[in-house]
Structures are given as C-alpha cells and as structure tokens.
C-alpha positions in Angstrom: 11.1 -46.3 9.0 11.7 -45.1 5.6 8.0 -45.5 4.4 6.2 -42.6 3.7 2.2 -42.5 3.8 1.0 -40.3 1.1 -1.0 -37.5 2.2 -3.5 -36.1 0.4 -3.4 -32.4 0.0 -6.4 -29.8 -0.3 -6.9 -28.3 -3.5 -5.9 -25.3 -4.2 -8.1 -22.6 -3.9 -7.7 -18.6 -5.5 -7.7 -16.5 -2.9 -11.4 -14.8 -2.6 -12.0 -11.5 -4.2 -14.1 -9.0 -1.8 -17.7 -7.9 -4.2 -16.5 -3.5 -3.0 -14.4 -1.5 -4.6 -10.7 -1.6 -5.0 -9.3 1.6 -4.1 -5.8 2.9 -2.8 -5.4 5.9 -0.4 -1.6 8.3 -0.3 -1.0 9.0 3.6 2.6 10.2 4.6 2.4 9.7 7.7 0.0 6.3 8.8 -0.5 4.9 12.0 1.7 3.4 14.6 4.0 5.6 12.6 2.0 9.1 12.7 -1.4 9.0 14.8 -2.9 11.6 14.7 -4.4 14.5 12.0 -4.6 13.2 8.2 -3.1 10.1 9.5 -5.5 8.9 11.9 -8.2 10.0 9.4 -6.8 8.1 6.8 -6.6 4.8 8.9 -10.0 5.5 10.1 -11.7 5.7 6.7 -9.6 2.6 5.3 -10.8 0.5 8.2 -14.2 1.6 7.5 -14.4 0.8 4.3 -12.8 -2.6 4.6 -14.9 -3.7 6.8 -17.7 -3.0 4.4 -16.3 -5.1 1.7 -13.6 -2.8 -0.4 -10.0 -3.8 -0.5 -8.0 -0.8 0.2 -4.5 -0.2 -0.4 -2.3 2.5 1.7 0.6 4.1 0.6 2.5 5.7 3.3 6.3 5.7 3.9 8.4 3.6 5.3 10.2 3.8 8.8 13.1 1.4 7.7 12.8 -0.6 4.2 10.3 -0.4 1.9 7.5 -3.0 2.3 4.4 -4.7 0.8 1.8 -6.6 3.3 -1.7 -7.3 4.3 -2.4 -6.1 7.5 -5.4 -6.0 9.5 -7.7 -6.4 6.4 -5.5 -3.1 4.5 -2.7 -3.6 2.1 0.5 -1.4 3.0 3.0 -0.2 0.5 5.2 1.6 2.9 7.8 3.6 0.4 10.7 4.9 0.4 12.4 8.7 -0.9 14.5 7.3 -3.6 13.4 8.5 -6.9 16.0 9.9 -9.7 12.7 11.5 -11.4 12.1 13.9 -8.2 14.5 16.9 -9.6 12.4 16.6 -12.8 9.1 16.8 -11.2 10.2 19.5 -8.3 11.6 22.0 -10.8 8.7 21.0 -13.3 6.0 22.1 -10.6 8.3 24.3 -8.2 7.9 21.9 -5.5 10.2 21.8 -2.3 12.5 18.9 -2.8 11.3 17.2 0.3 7.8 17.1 -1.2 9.1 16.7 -5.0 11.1 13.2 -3.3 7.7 12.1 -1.6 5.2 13.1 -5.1 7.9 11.0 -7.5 8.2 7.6 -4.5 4.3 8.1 -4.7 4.0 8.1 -8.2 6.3 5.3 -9.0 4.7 2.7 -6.4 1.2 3.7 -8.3 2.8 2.8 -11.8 3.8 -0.7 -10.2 0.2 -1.0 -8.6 -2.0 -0.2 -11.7 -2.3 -4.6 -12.3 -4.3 -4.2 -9.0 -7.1 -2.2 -11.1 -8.2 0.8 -8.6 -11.8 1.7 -9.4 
C-alpha cells in the first residue's frame, strides 16, 4: 500500500531498418477499397517486394480522412482531394480537374515524404 517496486525497463531500441530498397508506389484506388485492375497489381507487387526486404510506401486515397499507418508490412498514406495548387497545375497541363485534384494531393504528400529517402 503506497510502496512502489521499481521496475526496470528495457532499453530502448531504434526501430530496425530493412537492408532493400525504400520505394513508394501512387495507386488511386488500393485494396479493400478498389480490388481489382491497377489496384490489385499494385498491392500485389508491394507485398512482393516487402516480403523480400524493401520498405514500400503506398499512396492511394482515402475513403474518409486522410491517414498514415503501417499495415501488413506496407506503409499507407491514404490522401485526400484538397489541394489549392490543383487549378494551377490542371490549367498548366490541361488536365480534367478531377485528375488535376488527385496529381496536386499526390504531389504534396510526396513533398512531405522526401525525409523518408525513396531510392
């Protein structure tokens, strides 16, 4: 009652670094979201290649809010539409809007992910 034992804690540890490559992969659509076509290719290939030792990112967009997490050995950046820049670029490049949205989310999460160093 009142008297504590002290517990020793682990030290910590960094998390591991995988020896592969570091690369990141732009899929609009991503599985359980979109299953099938470039999607299911996409997932495919990123599974395959983190299995053999690369850390893969996946940008793909989101179904609600936008998101960063580690699942099932990938790293998802689910994104949102909601970039000012998209006008800029669509009338720049005479994309659709729907596609000039999409190009200016995707280049913007890839500006905040450059720290990650993508080989």
């Amino acid at each position: 009652t009142g008297d504590l034992e002290a517990v020793e804690t682990p030290e910590f540890k960094p998390m591991e670094r995988k020896t592969g490559l570091r690369m990141v992969f732009v899929s609009r659509r991503f599985p359980p979201s979109g299953d099938a076509g470039i999607a299911r290719w996409t997932y495919l290939l990123a599974k395959g290649l983190s299995a053999k030792g690369h850390t893969v990112h996946i940008v793909t967009e989101a179904i609600a809010d936008p998101s960063l997490s580690y699942e099932d050995g990938l790293w998802m950046h689910r994104i949102v539409n909601q970039d000012s820049s998209s006008t800029e670029i669509g009338a720049k490049l005479k994309l659709p809007p729907g596609i000039a949205t999409w190009a200016s989310a995707v280049r913007a999460e890839l500006e905040q992910c450059r720290s990650f160093g993508f080989d």
